[in-house]
VOPA-841158 format. One line per 2 residues: number of its first residue (from 1); their letters; for each residue x, y, z of N, C-alpha, C. Coordinates in steps of 0.2 Angstrom, whole numbers, plus 5000, padded with zeros to 4 digits. Layout:
<sites>
NUM> A> X:Y:Z:X:Y:Z:X:Y:Z  ...
</sites>
This chain:
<sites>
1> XX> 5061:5655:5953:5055:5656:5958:5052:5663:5955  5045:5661:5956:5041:5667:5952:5041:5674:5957
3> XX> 5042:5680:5958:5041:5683:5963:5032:5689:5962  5028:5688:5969:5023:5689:5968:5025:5697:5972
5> XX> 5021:5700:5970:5019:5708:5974:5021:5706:5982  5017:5702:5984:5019:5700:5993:5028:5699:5993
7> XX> 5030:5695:5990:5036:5691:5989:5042:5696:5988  5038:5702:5983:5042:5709:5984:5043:5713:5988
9> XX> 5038:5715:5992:5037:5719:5998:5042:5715:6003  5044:5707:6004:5045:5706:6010:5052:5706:6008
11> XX> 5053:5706:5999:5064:5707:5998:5064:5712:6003  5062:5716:6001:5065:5725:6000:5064:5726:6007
13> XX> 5059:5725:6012:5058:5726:6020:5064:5721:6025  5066:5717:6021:5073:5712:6022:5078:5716:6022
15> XX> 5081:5718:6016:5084:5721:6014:5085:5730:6017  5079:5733:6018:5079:5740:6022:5080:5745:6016
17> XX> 5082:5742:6010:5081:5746:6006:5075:5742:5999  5074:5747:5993:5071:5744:5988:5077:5744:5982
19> XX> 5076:5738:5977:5081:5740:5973:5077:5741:5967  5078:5747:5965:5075:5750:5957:5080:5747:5950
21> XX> 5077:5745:5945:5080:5747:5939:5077:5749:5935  5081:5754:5931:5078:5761:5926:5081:5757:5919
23> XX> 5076:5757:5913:5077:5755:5908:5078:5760:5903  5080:5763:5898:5081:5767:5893:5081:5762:5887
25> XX> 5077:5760:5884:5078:5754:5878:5078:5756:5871  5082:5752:5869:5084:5753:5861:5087:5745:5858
27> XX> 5088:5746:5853:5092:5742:5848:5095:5742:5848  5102:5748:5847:5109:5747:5847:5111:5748:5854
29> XX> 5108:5752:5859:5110:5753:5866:5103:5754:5867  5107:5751:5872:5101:5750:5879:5103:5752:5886
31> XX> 5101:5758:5888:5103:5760:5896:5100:5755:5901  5105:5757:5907:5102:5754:5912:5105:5757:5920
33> XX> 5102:5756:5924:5104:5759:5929:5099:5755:5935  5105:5753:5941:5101:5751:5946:5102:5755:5953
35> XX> 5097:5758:5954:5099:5761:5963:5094:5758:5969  5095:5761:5973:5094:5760:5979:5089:5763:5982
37> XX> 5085:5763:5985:5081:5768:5988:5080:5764:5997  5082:5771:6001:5083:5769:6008:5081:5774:6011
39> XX> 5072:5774:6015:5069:5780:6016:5068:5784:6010  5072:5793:6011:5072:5796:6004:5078:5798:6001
41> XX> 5083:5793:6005:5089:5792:6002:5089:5788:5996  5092:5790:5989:5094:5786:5985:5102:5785:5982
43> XX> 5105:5778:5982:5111:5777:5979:5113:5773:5973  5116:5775:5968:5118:5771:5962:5118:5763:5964
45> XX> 5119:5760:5962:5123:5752:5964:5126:5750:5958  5122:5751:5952:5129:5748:5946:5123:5751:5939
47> XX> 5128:5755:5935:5123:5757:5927:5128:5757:5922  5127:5755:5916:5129:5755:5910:5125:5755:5905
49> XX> 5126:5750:5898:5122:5749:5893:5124:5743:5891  5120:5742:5887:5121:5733:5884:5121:5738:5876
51> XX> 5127:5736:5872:5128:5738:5866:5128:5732:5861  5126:5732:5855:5123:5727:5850:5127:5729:5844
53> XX> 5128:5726:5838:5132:5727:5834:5128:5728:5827  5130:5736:5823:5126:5737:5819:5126:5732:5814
55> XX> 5122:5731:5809:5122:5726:5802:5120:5718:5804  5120:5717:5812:5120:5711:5814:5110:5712:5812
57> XX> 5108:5703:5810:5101:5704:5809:5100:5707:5818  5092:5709:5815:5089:5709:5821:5086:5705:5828
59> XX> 5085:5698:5824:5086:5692:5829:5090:5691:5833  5095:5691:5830:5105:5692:5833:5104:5698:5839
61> XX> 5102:5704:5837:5101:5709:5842:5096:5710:5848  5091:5706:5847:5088:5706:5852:5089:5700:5857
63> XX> 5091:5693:5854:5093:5692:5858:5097:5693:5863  5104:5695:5860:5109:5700:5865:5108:5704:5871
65> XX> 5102:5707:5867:5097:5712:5872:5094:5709:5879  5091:5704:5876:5088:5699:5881:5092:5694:5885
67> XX> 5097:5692:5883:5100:5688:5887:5104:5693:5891  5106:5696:5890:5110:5703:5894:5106:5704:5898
69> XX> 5101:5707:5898:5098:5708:5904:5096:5704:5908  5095:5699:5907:5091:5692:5910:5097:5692:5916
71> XX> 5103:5694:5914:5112:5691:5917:5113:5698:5923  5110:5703:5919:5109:5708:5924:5105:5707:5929
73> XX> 5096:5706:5929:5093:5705:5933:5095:5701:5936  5096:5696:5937:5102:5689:5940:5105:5690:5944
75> XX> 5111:5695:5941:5115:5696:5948:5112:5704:5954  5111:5707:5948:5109:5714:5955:5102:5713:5957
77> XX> 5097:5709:5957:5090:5708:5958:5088:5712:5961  5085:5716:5953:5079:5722:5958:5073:5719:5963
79> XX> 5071:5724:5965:5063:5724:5965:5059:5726:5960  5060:5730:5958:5058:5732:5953:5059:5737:5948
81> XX> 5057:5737:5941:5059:5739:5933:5055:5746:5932  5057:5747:5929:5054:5756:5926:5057:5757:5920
83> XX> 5052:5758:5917:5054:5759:5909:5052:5766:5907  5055:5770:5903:5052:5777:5899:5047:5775:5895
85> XX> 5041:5777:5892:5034:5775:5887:5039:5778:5883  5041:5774:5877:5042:5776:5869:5039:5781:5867
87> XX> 5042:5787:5863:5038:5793:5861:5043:5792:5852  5038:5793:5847:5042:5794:5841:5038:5798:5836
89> XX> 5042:5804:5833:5037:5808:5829:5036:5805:5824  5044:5802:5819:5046:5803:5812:5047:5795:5811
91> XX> 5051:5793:5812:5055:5786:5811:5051:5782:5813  5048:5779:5808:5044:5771:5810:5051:5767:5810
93> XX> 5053:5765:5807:5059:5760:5806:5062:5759:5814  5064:5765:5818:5067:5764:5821:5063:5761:5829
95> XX> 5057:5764:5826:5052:5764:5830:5050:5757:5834  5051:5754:5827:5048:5746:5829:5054:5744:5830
97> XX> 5059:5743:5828:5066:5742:5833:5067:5742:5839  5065:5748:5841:5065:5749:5850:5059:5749:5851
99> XX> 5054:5748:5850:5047:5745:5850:5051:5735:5852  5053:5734:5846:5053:5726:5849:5058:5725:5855
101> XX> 5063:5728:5855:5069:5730:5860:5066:5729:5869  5062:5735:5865:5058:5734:5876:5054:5727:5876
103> XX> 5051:5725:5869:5047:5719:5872:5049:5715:5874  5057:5713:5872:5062:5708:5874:5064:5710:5882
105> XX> 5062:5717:5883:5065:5719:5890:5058:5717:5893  5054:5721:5892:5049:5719:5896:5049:5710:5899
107> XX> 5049:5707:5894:5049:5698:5895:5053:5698:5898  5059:5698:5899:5064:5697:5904:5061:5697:5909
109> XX> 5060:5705:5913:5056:5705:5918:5052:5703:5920  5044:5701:5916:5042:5697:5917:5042:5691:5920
111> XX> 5047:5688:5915:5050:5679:5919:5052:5680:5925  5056:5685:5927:5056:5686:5933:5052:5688:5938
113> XX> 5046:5689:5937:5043:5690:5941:5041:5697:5943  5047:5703:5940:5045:5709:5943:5041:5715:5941
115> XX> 5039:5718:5946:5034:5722:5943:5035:5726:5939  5033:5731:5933:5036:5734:5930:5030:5741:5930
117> XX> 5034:5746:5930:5031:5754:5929:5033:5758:5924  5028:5760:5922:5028:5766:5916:5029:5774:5918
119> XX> 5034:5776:5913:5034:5784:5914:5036:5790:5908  5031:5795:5905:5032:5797:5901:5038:5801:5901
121> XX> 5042:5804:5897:5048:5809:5896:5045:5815:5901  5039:5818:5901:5038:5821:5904:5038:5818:5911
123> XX> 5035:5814:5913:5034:5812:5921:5043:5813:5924  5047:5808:5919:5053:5809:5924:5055:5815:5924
125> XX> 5058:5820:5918:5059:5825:5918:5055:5830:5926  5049:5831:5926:5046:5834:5932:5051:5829:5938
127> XX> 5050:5823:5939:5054:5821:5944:5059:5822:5946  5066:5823:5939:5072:5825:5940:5074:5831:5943
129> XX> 5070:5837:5938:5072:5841:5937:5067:5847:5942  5062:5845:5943:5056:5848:5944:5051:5852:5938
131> XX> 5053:5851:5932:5052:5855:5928:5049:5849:5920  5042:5848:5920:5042:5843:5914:5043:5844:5907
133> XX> 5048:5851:5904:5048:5851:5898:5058:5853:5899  5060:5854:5906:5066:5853:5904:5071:5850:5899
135> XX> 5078:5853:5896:5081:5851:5892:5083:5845:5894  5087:5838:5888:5090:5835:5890:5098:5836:5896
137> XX> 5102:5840:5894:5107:5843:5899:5105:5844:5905  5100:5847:5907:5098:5848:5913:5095:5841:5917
139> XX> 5093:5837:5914:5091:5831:5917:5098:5825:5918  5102:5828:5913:5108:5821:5916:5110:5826:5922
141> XX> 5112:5833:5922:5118:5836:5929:5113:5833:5934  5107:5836:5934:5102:5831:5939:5102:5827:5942
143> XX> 5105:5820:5937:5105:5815:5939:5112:5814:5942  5120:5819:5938:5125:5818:5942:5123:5819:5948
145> XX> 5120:5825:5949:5119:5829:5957:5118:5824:5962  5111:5821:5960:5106:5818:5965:5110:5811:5966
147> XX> 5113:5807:5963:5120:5802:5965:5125:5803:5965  5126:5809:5968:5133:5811:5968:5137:5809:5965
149> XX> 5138:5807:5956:5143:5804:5954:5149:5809:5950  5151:5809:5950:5159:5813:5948:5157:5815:5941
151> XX> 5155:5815:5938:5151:5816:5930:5144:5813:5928  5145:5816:5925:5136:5812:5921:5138:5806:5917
153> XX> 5134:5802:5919:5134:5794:5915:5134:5797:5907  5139:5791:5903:5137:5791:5897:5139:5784:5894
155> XX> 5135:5783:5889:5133:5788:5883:5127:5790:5887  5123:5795:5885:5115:5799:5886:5110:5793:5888
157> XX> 5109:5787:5885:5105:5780:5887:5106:5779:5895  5112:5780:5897:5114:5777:5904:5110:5784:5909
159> XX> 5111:5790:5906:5107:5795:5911:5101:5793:5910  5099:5793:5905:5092:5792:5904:5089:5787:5908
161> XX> 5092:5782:5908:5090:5776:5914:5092:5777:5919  5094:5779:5923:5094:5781:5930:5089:5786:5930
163> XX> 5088:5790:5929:5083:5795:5928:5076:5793:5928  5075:5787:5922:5069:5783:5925:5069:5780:5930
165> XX> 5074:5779:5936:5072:5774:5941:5071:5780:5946  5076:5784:5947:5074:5790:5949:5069:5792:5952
167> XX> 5067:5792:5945:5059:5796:5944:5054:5789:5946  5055:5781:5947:5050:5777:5950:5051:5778:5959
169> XX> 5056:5780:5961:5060:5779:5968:5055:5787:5970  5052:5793:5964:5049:5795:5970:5043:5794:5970
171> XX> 5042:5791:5965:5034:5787:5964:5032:5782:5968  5037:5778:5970:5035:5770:5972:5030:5770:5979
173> XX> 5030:5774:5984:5028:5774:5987:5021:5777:5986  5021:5781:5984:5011:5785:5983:5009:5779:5978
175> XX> 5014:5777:5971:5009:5772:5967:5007:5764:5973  5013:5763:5976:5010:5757:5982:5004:5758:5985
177> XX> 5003:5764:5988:4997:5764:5992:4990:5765:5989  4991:5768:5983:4986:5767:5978:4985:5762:5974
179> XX> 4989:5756:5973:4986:5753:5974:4983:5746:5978  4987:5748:5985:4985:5744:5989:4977:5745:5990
181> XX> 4976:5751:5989:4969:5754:5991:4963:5752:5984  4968:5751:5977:4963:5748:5974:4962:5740:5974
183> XX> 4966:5736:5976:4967:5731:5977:4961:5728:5981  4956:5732:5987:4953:5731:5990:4948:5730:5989
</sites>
């Protein structure tokens, strides 16, 4: 079933919470994290990573990628997806890697019907941390803190994606009302 913006609103007001999932995307790993948002409460529900095996083609790994997630969004069914905008100074090669890696994430989502939000390293960082040039360590304890989890997720991908849902769970509500308002 394709799910529409209306179809979304009326999961999540069902449910009395929103489910977020934060994407951290790559080729060899891929972070993931799904929370919960209830009022200005938020709770983990289930994070890890899909890992891919090196020397394998990259066909091989993207699938993997994509069919993994597909099994993901399945059983924990967000509402909705949140991705970090790709930033790369040096490395083309790797570039187009995790360039292709989110496109197969992206489509996943997609087919699923769910909406999907963008956010630059600075956007989440100011949302974790309150601070958009903070270090990487200061934005994982952040994230231990604010889900109260007994350590910081790792490998670093898995913080990283929470981090980005994070950072949509405090966006979700102002970016909704704008654009219910351009909608009009």
């Amino acid at each position: 079933m394709k799910r529409t913006n209306t179809y979304v609103r009326f999961m999540a007001r069902e449910r009395k919470h929103l489910r977020i999932l934060g994407i951290d995307p790559g080729i060899a790993i891929v972070g993931f994290g799904f929370i919960d948002k209830a009022g200005s409460k938020v709770t983990p529900v289930q994070y890890g990573c899909i890992q891919t095996e090196a020397h394998t083609p990259d066909e091989e790994r993207l699938l993997h990628v994509y069919e993994a997630m597909l099994q993901l969004i399945d059983k924990y069914k967000p509402d909705s997806v949140a991705f970090e905008k790709l930033f790369f100074n040096r490395n083309v090669t790797t570039a187009m890697s995790v360039s292709q890696a989110r496109g197969v994430l992206i489509l996943a989502a997609t087919q699923r019907g769910l909406p999907i939000a963008e956010y630059t390293p600075m956007q989440v960082k100011q949302a974790v941390v309150g601070y958009g040039k903070a270090e990487k360590k200061q934005v994982q304890e952040m994230v231990r803190m604010y889900l109260k989890l007994q350590a910081v997720p790792k490998p670093d991908d898995v913080a990283d994606a929470l981090a980005v849902a994070i950072c949509h769970a405090h966006s979700y509500t102002l970016n909704s009302k704008i654009n219910e308002v351009l909608r009009k």
